[in-house]
C-alpha positions, 0 to 999 in steps of 0.5 A: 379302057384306060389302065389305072396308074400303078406301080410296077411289082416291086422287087424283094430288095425295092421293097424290103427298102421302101418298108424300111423308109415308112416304117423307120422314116428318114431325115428327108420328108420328100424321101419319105413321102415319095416311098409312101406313095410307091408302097401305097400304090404297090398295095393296090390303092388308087390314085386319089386314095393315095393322094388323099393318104400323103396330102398331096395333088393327084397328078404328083403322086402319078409323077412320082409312080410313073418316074419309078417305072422308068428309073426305079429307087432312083426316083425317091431323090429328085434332082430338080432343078429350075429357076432363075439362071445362075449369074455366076460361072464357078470361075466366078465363085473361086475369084470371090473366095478368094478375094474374101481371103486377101487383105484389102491393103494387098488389092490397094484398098485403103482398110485392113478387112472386107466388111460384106458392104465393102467386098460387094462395092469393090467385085461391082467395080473391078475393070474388065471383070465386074461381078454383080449380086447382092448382100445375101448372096455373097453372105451365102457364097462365103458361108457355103465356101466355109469362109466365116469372119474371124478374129485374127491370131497370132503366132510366133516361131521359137528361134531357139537353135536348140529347140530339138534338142531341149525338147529331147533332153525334156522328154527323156526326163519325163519318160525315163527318169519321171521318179528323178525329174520336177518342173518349177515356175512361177504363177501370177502376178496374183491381186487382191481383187474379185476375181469371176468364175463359174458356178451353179446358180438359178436360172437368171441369178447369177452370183456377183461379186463387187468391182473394184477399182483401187488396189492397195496390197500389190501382187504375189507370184506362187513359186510352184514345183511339181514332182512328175514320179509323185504327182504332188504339187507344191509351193509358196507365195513371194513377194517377187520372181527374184534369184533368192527365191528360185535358189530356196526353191531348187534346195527345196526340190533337192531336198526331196531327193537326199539320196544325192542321185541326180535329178531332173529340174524343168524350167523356164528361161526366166533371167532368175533361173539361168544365174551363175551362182544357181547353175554353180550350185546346181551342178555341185549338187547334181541338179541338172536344170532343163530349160525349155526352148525359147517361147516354148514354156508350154513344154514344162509340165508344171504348165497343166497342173497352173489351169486347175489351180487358177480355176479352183482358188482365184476363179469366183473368189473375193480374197481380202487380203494375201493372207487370205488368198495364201492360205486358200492356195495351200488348202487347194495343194493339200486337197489336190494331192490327196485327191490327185487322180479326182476327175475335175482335176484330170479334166481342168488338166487337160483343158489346159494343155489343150489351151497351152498346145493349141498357141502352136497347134502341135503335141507335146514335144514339138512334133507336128500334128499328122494330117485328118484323113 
């Protein structure tokens, strides 16, 4: 007489497993499925109850118990296997990688990117090494290599022969001295204009502000200083970046220290603050003014605290006059000063210098990121 098909006793360790697979499920239904059969047969069921129990054939569920007979635990994973045969050698896969990520114009191609239609015609022609297949499996090819369409960046180098060094002189203001040490720049050009935002709004109805096309007023610049030891923000609207207004500016941040100890200026290496009359009267008051490293302005601290200014005044706004938008600016300053450690001013911070850092994909200070692990 024939015996039925059952499973072997299981194991204290087999079966702790395949309770814990039923009862807490799993990611893969096949996985699941296959550890209900084992138990299920475990138990004493017969084969067609089992089946009846997963929904599935007889003849799978006596595959499944006779596959863990021979090979255990190791059958709740199929490595099936079957179907067409594979066209492509991994050779093969690395060469269209590869040529994905190579400019047409460097293979003689008269265009500067591949469009799917235009990589699959030049791999079906190429002499000596032609490689067929379609549309999706090229697509699928690239998307499992992690080859996406992007758009293009760019980037730039500082050709600053001082780069270290300013960076040094910079982070030693801020570590050592950040009592003694402000940053200084101009934010703008700023219009009269309706400038969008975010905002809360019903599903589908979003606030909206009129176009404008006509702008009759001119630009502003926000002349903005920063004390680090204090954490306050300060600053004024100017016609234009010029001289005379960075020179009030450093009397005004000289003036916040009367004691006539030295102090710590960060800025930019705008032509208006490298003047000789403000490096004289600069070094006559014990202003030591620390320019950033050419194309390195994202080094000046006054750069984070820009983002939530540009975010909680412009963004969402309809000014209709510079007056207006002035007078908006200063009521920001002496919220965010009173309010400087409020959590939405922290986060729009550090959204910004990521934005700044990501330009050059370093930290703070030049240094290079370390790599993932």
């Amino acid at each position: 007489m024939t015996q039925p098909v059952k499973v072997r006793r299981l194991s204290d360790q087999e079966g702790q497993k395949l309770q814990r697979i039923v009862r807490r499920g799993t990611m893969s239904t096949v996985r699941y499925r296959r550890a209900m059969i084992l138990l299920a047969s475990a138990g004493g069921n017969t084969v067609p109850v089992i089946a009846r129990l997963v929904q599935a054939d007889e003849d799978t569920v006596r595959d499944v118990i006779h596959r863990f007979n021979e090979i255990g635990l190791a059958c709740l994973d199929p490595q099936w296997a079957g179907g067409r045969p594979r066209l492509m050698s991994p050779d093969d896969e690395e060469f269209i990688a590869a040529t994905a990520t190579t400019r047409p114009t460097k293979l003689g191609q008269p265009f500067t990117r591949w469009s799917i239609r235009k990589l699959l015609h030049y791999l079906r022609r190429l002499p000596g090494r032609a490689i067929t297949l379609g549309r999706e499996a090229l697509r699928t090819l690239l998307h499992r290599r992690g080859i996406t369409f992007q758009r293009t960046k760019t980037w730039k180098d500082s050709p600053d022969t001082d780069f270290d060094a300013k960076l040094e002189e910079i982070e030693y203001a801020l570590t050592h001295r950040p009592e003694r040490t402000f940053a200084f720049d101009e934010f703008g050009p700023l219009g009269i204009r309706p400038t969008a935002g975010t905002g809360w709004a019903p599903a589908g109805e979003p606030d909206r502000l009129p176009a404008t096309y006509r702008r009759t007023q001119g630009v502003r610049y926000f002349h903005g200083c920063y004390s680090v030891g204090d954490d306050l923000l300060w600053g004024v609207n100017r016609a234009r970046k010029g001289i005379d207004y960075t020179w009030a500016a450093l009397k005004s941040i000289r003036a916040a220290r009367p004691d006539g100890a030295p102090i710590y200026v960060i800025l930019d290496n705008l032509s208006a603050h490298k003047n000789w009359r403000i490096r004289t009267w600069a070094k006559k008051h014990k202003v030591r003014l620390l320019f950033t490293p050419t194309y390195a302005s994202w080094a000046n601290p006054i750069e984070a605290h820009f983002g939530p200014l540009r975010q909680f005044t412009l963004a969402n706004s309809d000014h209709p006059n510079h007056t207006v938008q002035t007078r908006a600016l200063h009521a920001y300053l002496r919220w965010r000063n009173a309010n400087a450690r409020h959590p939405d001013v922290l986060a729009a911070q550090r959204r910004e210098r990521a934005r700044i850092r990501s330009e050059k994909g370093i930290r703070w200070g030049g240094r290079p990121l370390a790599p993932a692990a």
